[in-house]
C-alpha positions, 0 to 999 in steps of 0.5 A, spaced: 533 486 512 536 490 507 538 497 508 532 501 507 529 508 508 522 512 506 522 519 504 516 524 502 514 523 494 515 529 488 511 528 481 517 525 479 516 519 482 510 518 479 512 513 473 517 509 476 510 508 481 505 507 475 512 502 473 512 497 479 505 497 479 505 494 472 510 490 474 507 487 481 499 487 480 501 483 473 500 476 474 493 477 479 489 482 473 492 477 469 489 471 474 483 476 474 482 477 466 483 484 467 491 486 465 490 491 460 499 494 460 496 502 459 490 502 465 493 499 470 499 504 469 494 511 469 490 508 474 496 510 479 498 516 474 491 518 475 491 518 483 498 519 485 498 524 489 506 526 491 503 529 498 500 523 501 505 519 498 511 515 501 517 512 496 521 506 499 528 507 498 533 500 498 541 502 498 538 510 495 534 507 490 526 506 488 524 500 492 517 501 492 511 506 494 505 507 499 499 512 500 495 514 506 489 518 503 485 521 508 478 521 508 472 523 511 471 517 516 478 514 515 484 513 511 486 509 505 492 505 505 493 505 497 498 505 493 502 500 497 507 496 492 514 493 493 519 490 488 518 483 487 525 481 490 524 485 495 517 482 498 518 478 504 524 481 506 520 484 512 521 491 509 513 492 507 511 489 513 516 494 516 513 500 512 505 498 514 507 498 523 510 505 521 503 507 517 499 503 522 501 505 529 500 513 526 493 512 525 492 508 531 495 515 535 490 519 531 484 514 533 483 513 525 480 507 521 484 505 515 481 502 509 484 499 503 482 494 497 487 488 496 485 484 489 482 477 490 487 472 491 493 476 492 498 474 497 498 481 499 492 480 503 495 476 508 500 481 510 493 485 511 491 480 516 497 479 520 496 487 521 488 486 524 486 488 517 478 484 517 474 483 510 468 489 510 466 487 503 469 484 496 466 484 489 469 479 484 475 483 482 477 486 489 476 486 496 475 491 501 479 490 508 478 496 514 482 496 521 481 500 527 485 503 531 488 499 537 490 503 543 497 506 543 501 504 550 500 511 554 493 512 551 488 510 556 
């Protein structure tokens, strides 16, 4: 695994997010009938959210960003984008533990919505992610929180 770190998200980082979007969800919109080069940009510009947001950093540079938005009965895992090359290396795999195991100590459910077809949603289910709903572009997906060791 490459040498990696996760740091708190500013505004500057909006564009190189809305960037690696681009970039990641490309070929599933394209797949989908749904790649439009200036929607899938804002859509990311329009809920990024600095203090919610984590940046993934690979030898001190952008590698890749994830959100965890809190929620009424839950919190939703968005946002969550990692360079190509980088896919795979057991990075992301990393990051989300990390996510998880927070949510699992405070008791709450995470939410997210993968595309249809993405591999990405594998990854979701090795981490106890379960279909809730889908429709023709997006799946919904939802954990529980698992017991923490020491919780009784």
């Amino acid at each position: 695994m490459a040498d990696w770190e996760i740091r708190p998200a500013s505004a500057a980082d909006v564009e190189a997010a809305a960037e690696l979007r681009a970039v990641v969800l490309r070929a599933d919109l394209e797949r989908l009938g749904r790649y439009d080069e200036q929607r899938v940009r804002q859509r990311l510009r329009d809920g990024f959210a600095p203090a919610h947001t984590r940046v993934i950093e690979v030898s001190g540079a952008f590698a890749g960003c994830v959100a965890l938005r809190p929620a009424a009965d839950a919190h939703w895992l968005e946002h969550f984008y990692l360079a190509p090359h980088l896919q795979g290396s057991g990075i992301g795999a990393a990051v989300l533990r990390g996510l998880l195991e927070r949510c699992d100590r405070a008791g709450s459910l995470v939410r997210l919505r993968v595309l249809q077809g993405s591999r990405a949603r594998r990854l979701y289910e090795r981490h106890g992610f379960t279909r809730e709903t889908e429709d023709p572009v997006d799946v919904f997906m939802v954990r529980e929180p698992t017991l923490v060791m020491g919780d009784k």
